[in-house]
C-alpha positions as CSV (number, residue, x, y, z in Angstrom):
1,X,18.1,1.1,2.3
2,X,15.0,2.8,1.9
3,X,16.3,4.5,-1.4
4,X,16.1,1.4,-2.4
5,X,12.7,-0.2,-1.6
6,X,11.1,3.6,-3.0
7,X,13.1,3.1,-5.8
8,X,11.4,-0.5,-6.8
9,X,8.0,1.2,-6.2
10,X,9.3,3.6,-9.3
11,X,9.8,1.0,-11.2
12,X,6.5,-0.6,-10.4
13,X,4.8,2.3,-11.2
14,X,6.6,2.4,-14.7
15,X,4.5,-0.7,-15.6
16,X,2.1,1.4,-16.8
17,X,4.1,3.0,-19.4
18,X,3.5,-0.7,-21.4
19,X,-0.5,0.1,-21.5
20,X,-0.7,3.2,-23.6
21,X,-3.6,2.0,-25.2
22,X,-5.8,-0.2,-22.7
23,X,-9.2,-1.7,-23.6
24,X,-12.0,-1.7,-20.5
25,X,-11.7,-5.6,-20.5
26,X,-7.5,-5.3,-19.9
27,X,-8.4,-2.5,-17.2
28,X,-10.7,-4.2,-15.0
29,X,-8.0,-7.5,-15.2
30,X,-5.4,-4.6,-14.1
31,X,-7.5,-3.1,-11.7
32,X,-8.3,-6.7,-10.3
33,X,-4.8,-7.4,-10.3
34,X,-4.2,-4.1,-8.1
35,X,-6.7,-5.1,-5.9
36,X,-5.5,-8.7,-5.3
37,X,-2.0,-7.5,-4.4
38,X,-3.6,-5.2,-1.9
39,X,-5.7,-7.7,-0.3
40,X,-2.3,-10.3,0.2
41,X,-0.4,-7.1,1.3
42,X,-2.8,-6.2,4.0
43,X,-2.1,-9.5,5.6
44,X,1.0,-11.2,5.0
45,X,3.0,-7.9,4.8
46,X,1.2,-5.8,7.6
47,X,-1.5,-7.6,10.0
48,X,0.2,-10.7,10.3
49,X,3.8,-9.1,11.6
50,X,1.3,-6.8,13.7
51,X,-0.2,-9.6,15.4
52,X,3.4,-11.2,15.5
53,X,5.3,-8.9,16.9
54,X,5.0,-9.8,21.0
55,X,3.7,-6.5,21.8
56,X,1.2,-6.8,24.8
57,X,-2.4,-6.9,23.7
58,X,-1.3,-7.7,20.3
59,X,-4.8,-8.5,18.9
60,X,-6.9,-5.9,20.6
61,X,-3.9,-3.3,19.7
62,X,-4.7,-5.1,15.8
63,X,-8.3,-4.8,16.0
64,X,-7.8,-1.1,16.9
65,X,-5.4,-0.3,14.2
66,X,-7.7,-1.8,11.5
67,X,-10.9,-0.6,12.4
68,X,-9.3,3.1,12.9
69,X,-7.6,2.8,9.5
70,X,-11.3,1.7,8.1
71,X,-12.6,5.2,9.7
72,X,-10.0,6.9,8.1
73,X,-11.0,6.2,4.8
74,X,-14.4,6.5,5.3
75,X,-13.8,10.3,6.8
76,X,-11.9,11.1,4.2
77,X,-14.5,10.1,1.5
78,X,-17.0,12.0,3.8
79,X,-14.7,14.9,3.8
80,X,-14.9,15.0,0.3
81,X,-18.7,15.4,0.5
82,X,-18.1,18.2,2.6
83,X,-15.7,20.3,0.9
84,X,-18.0,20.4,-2.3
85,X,-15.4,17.9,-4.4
86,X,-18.0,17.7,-7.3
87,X,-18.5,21.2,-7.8
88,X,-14.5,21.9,-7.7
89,X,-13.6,19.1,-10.1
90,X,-16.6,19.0,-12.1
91,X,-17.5,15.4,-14.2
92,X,-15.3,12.2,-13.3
93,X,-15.9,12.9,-9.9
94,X,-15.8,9.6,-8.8
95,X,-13.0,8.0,-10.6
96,X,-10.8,11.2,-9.1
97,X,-12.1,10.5,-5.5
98,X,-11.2,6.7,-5.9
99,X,-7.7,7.9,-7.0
100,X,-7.0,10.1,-4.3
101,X,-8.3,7.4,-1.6
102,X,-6.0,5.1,-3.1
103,X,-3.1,6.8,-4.0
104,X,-4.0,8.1,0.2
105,X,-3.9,4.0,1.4
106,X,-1.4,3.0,-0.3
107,X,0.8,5.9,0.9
108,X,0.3,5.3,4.6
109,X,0.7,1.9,3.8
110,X,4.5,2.4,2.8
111,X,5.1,4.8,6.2
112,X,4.8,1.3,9.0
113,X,6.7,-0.3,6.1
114,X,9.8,2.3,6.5
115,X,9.6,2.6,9.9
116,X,10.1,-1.6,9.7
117,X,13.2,-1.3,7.7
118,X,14.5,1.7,9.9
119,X,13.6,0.0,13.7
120,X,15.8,-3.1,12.3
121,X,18.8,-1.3,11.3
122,X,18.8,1.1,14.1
123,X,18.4,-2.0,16.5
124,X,21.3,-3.5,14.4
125,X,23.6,-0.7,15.1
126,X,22.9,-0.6,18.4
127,X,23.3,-4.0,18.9
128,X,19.5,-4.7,20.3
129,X,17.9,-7.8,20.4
130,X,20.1,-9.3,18.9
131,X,19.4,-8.0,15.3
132,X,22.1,-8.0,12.7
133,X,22.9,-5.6,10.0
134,X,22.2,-8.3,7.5
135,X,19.1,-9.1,8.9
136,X,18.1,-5.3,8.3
137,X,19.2,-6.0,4.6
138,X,17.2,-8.8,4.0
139,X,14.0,-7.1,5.5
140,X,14.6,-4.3,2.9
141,X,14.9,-6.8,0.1
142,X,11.8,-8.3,0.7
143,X,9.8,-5.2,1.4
144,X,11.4,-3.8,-2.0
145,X,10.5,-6.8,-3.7
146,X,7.2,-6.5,-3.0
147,X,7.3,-2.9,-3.2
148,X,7.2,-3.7,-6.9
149,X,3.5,-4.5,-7.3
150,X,2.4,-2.1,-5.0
151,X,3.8,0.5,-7.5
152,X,1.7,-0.9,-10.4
153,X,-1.1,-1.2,-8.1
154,X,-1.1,2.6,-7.9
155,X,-0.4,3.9,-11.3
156,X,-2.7,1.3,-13.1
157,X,-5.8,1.9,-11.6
158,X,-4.9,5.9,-11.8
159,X,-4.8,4.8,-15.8
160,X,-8.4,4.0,-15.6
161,X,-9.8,6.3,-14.2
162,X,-8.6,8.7,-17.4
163,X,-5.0,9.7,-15.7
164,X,-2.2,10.7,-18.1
165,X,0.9,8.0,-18.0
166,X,3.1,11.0,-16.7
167,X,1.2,11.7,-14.0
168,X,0.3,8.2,-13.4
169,X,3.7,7.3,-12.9
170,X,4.6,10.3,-10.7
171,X,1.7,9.1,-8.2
172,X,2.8,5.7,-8.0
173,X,5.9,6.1,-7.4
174,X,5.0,9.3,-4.9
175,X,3.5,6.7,-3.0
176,X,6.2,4.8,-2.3
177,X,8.5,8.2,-1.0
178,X,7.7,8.5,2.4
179,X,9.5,5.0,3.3
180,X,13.0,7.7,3.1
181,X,11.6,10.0,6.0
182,X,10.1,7.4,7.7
183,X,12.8,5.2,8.1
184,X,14.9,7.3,8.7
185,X,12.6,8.5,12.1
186,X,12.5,4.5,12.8
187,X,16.4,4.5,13.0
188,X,16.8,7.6,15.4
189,X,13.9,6.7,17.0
190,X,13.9,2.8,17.3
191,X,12.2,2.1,21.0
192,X,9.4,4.4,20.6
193,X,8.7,4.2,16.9
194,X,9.4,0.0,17.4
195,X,6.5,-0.2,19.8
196,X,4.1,2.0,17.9
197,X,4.6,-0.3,14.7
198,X,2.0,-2.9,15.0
199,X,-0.7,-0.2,15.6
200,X,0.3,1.3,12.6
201,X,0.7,-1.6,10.3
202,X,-2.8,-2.7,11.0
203,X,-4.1,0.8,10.5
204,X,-2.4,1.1,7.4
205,X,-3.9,-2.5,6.2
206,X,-7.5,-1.0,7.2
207,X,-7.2,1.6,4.9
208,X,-6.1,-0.8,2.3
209,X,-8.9,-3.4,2.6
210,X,-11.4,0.0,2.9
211,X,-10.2,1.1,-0.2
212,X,-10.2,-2.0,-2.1
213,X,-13.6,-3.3,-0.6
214,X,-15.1,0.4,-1.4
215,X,-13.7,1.8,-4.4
216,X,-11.8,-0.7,-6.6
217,X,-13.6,-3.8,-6.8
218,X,-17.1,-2.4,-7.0
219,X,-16.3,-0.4,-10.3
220,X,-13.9,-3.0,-11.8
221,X,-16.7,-5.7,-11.2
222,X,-19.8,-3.6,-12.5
223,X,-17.9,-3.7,-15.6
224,X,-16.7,-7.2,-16.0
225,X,-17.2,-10.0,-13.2
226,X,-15.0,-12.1,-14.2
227,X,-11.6,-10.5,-15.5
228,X,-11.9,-8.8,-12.1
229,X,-12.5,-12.7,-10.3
230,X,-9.2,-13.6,-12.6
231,X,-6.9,-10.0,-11.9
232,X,-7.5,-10.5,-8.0
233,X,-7.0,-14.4,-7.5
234,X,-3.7,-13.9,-9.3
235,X,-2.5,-10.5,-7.6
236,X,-3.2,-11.9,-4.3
237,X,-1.5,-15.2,-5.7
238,X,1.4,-13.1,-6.7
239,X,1.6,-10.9,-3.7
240,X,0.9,-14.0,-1.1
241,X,4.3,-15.6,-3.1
242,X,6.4,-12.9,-2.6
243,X,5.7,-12.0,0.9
244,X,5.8,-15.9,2.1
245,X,9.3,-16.5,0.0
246,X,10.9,-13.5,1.5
């Protein structure tokens, strides 16, 4: 099942192969858009089944999970700093460092996600809680669906920054890979993995919301206010749809 929610991310990430030649007015709408679908994510898909889920402490286990994934990002942007990343990579230094960051959130965004889709078919084939196989299904269908998105959220933004649509695609949909592995360790390892999960869907939607607070909207907007106003009200529109319908 996971096959098929990574595959989905390929394909959103194969939106960009319909912008070979983007103007700086349909790139800030684009990175907008990105950010938009990021923003709805965070909640609907990942804090909102966090603080759902029944797990004791459920808010101050959220609060945790966010504000650590926030850290994250911030340490890894430090990190940067440290290792001498301008002097390695030399001019567009900061369009590569606000690749990598994303490309980093989005990633650990799609490993709770997995785990979600493994824990509910393990538990169906175990016969726990009372969880059904096609209950598992349907989870994977909607976490593909908006998988979709997620994928163009990736290799768009990667676009502007001065990527190549090869290697634009390959990241996008490299973001959406580890949902295989990971659900496959939240089938064999559904109690203990099951408990973990609303921890790691709120620190996952920390480094999303650092990400997009930090790096995307600041640049998109510098450039052009109101596209960017216009690509986030309707990625978060779209994204809020999505995750509400399914």
């Amino acid at each position: 099942m996971t096959c098929g929610t990574w595959a989905v991310t390929a394909l959103g990430a194969a939106c960009v192969f319909f912008f070979r030649q983007v103007s700086a007015g349909l790139l800030d709408l684009l990175t907008g858009f990105g950010a938009g679908v990021m923003i709805a994510s965070s909640f609907w898909s990942l804090l909102q089944p966090a603080l759902e889920s029944g797990a004791p402490m459920a808010l101050a286990v959220v609060c945790a999970g966010f504000a650590a994934g926030g850290a994250f990002i911030l340490a890894a942007d430090r990190f940067f700093d440290l290792v001498g990343f301008e002097r390695r990579f030399g001019r567009q230094t900061a369009s590569w460092r606000r690749s990598l960051l994303l490309i980093l959130a989005v990633t650990i965004h799609n490993i709770p996600e997995g785990m979600a889709v493994g824990v509910a078919a393990g538990s169906a084939a175990l016969g726990l809680h009372g969880t059904t196989l096609s209950g598992a299904v349907a989870l994977a269908i909607g976490i593909a669906l908006q998988n979709f998105p997620e994928g163009a959220s990736v290799s768009l933004p990667l676009r502007r920054a001065g990527m190549g649509l090869g290697r634009c695609f390959w990241y996008g949909q490299l973001s959406g890979l580890p949902e295989i592995p990971a659900g496959v360790l939240g089938a064999l390892l559904v109690s203990r993995v099951g408990s973990a999960l609303p921890f790691l869907l709120s620190f996952a939607a920390g480094t999303m919301i650092a990400v997009v607070t930090g790096e995307l909207l600041p640049d998109a907007a510098a450039s052009s206010k109101r596209l960017t106003v216009v690509g986030v009200t309707f990625g978060f529109l779209v994204m809020m749809a999505l995750d509400t319908a399914l």
